[in-house]
Structure formats: structure tokens, C-alpha cells
C-alpha positions in Angstrom: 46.3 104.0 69.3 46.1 107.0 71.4 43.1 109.6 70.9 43.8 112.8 70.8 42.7 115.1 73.8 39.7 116.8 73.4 39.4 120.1 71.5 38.5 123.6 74.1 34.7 123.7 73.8 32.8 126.5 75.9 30.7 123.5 77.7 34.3 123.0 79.3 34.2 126.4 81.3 31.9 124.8 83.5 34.3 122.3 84.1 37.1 125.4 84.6 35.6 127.3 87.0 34.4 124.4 89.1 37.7 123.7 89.7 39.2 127.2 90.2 36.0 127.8 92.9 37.1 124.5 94.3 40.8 123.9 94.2 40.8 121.0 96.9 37.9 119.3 95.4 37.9 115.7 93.3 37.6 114.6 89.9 34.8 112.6 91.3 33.2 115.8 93.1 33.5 117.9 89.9 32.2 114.9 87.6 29.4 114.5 89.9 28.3 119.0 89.7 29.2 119.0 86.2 27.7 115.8 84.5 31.2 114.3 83.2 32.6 111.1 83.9 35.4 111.3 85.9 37.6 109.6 82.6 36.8 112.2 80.6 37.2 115.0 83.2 40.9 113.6 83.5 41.4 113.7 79.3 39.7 117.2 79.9 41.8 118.6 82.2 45.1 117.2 80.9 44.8 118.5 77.3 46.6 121.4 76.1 43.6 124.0 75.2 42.4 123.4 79.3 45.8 124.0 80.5 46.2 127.2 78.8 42.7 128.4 79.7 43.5 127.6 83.5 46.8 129.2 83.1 45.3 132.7 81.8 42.4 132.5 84.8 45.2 132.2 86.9 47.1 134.9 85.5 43.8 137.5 85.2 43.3 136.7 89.1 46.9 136.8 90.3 46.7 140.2 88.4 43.4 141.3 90.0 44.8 140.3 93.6 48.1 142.3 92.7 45.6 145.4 91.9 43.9 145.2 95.2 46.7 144.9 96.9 48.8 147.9 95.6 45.4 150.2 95.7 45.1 149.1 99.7 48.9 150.3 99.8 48.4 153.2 98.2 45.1 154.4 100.1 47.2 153.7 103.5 50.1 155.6 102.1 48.1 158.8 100.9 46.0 158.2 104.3 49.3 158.6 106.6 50.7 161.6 104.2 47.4 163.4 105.4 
């Protein structure tokens, strides 16, 4: 009988950002600054409510980046105008 993956529970943000700040790190690395085992880091991890909590961090940084980019484009632009 399978157990279902664990439910999104703010102690898991920890578990979020360590990854995001760490993106070539372990399970074992991230069980050992976080206090999980590494089995339930992977059940973590794999569960729907963690995916889609990575996928809008993702998102909210790709669109930050995007931001600064275009503003650096745009100063440049108005700066060569002048």
C-alpha cells in the first residue's frame, strides 16, 4: 500500500530554499542543514504541493531576472539617446 506524499507544510520552505540556494547540492547535504532524512526529503520533494511551490519560485525569479535585465537595457538605451 502506497502512502500518500506528504501535504505542503511551511516547515518545508526550509527544505525549498535550501535547494533553490543550492541547486548542485545532495539530498544528503540538504538532509544534513535541514534535519530530514534523506527518505523523506525524496517523498518531499517528489510530491505534488513541493513541485508546484518550486515551479512558482522559479517563475517569481525568472521574472525578476527578466526585470533587471530589460531595466539595464533600457538605462543603456536612454544613456546612448543622450
Amino acid at each position: 500500500m502506497s502512502v500518500p506524499y506528504p501535504r505542503w507544510q511551511r516547515r518545508h520552505e526550509a527544505v525549498l530554499h535550501w535547494l533553490f540556494e543550492h541547486p548542485t547540492g545532495t539530498l544528503a547535504e540538504c538532509a544534513r542543514d535541514t534535519g530530514y532524512s534523506r527518505p523523506h526529503l525524496s517523498r518531499i520533494t517528489c510530491s505534488p504541493d513541493f513541485r508546484q511551490y518550486l515551479g512558482a519560485l522559479r517563475a517569481d525569479v525568472e521574472r525578476q531576472l527578466l526585470a533587471h535585465y530589460v531595466e539595464g537595457l533600457t538605462a543603456r538605451k536612454h544613456k546612448i539617446r543622450q
